[in-house]
N, C-alpha and C positions, 0 to 999 in steps of 0.2 A: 736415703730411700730404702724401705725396709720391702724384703721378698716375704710372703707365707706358705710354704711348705714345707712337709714332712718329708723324711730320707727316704721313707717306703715310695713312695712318688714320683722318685729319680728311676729312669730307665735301667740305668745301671748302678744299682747303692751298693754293689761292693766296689768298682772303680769307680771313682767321682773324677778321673781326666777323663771318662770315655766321651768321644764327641756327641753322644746322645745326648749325656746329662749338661755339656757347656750349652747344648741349642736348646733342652728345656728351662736351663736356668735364664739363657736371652730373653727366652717369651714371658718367662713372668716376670723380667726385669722390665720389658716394656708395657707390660700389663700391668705394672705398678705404677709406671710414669703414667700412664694415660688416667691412670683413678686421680692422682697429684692433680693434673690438668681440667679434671669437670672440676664442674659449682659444687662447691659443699654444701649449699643451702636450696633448699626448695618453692616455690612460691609460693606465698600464702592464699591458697583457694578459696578462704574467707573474707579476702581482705575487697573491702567495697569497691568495686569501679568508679572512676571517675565517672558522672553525668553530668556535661556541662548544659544537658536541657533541664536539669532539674536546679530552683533557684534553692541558694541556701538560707540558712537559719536567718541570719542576719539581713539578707534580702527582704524576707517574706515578714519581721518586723518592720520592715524601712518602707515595704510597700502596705502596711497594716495604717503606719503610722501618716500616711500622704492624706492630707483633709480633701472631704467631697467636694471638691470645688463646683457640683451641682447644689450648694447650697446659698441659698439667698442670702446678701447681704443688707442690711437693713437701709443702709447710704445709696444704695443701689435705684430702690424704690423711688420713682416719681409719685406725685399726686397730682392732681388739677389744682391750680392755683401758686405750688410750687414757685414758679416763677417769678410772681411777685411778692410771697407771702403770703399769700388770700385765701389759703385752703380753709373750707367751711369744717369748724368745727360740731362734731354729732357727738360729743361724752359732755354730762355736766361739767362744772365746777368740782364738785363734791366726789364724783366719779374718778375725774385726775386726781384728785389730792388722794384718793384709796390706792388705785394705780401705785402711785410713787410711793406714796409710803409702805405698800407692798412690794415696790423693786428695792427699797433701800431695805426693807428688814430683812431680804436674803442675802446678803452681805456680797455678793458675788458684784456691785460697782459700788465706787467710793461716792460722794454726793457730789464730791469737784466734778470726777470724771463723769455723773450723768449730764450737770450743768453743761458741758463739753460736748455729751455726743448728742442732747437737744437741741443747740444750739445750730449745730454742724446738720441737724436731720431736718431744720424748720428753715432756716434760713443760710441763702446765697452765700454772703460774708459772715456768715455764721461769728456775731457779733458775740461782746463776753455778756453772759446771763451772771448777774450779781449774784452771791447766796443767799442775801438778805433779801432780796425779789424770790426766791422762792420761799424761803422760811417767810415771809409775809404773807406770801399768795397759801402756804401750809395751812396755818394759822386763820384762817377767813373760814366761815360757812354759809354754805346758801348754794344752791343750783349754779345759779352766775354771778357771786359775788368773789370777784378777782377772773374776772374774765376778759378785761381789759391789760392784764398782766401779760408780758414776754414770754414768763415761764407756764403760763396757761396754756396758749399756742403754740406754745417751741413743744411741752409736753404732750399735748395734743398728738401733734404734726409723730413725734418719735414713736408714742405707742403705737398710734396705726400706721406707720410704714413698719414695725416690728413684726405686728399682726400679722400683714401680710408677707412678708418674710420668711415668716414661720409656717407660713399655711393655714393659720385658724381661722374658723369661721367668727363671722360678726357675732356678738353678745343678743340676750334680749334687748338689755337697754341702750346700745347701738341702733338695734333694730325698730327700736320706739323713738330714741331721738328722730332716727333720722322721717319716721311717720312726720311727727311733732314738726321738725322744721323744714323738711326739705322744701324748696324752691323759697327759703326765706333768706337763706344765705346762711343758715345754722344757724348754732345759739349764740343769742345777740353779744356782742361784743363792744356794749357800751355802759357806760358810768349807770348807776343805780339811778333810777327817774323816781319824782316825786309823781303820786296819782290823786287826784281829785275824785272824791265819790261825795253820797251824801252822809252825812253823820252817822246814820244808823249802819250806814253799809259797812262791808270790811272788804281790804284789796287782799288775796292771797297768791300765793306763789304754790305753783304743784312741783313736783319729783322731776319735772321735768324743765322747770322754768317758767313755764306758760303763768301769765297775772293774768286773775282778772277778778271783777269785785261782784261780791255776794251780797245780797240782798237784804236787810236788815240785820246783817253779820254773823247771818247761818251756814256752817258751815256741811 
């Protein structure tokens, strides 16, 4: 333990026994223990406080990253008919096959896994939809021609439970089929019929499916 003072300092600096200079020299030998005995270090006045109300970094990612579970799920959605499979379909032929071929060119589902979640969106036992049923049903034109297909309906039934999942409103030509066929039970859903007219006449089909025959084949 080391003292700091100068001779000049001492009571007495020509005797160093006189009992003055032994009781100045006690004080500062306990005034040197008691420096030995503080903290040699100070607190850092910078240094952050803990907030355990404030969440940390890693929190407030964990909580960035938690999905809105106020968002609809598309499996979610009922329709009228659901039950048995009967939902009346309002989009052509032609309209689905644009659809699909617009959800497979954003690459974001595989073609297995659409087969998969129309299947699962249109029906109960959500039966397997071939891919040859839909590459056939692709492959066809005409308003209702492959309307009697699985993948017709099952597509159907998916984009509009999606639709409304999403929140979008109905299309024009939603809003025209469904003019066109409401209380028919939607677009027909049966095999191509043959139609009888007179020789000069012609049977056509509109945009929307609707036949009927024109009169000496004017169109």
């Amino acid at each position: 333990m080391s003292m700091s003072f100068k001779p000049s300092d001492l009571p007495n600096p020509i005797l160093l026994t006189d009992p003055a200079n032994i009781a100045f020299m006690k004080a500062k030998e306990e005034e040197a223990a008691r420096k030995v005995l503080m903290p040699t270090t100070k607190p850092n006045k910078n240094k952050r406080k803990s907030d355990t109300s404030e969440p940390s970094t890693s929190a407030k990612k964990s909580k960035k990253a938690v999905p809105d579970d106020t968002a609809k799920d598309l499996f979610s959605v009922t329709l009228p008919g659901d039950e048995d499979a009967t939902v009346e379909i309002y989009d052509t032929c032609d309209e689905l096959r644009r659809k699909i071929n617009a959800l497979l060119r954003t690459g974001t589902i595989t073609k297995a896994a659409f087969l998969r979640d129309m299947s699962r969106a249109a029906y109960a036992d959500a039966p397997n939809i071939q891919s040859k049923q839909l590459t056939d049903f692709l492959t066809k034109k005409g308003p209702t021609s492959g309307s009697t297909s699985r993948a017709c309906y099952a597509s159907y039934v998916y984009f509009e439970k999606k639709r409304i999942a999403e929140g979008k409103a109905k299309s024009k030509h939603r809003r025209d089929m469904e003019d066109r066929w409401d209380g028919e039970g939607g677009l027909p859903r049966r095999r191509e019929e043959k139609y009888f007219c007179h020789v000069d006449d012609a049977v056509v089909q509109d945009a929307l499916g609707s036949v009927r025959t024109v009169p000496g084949g004017r169109f």
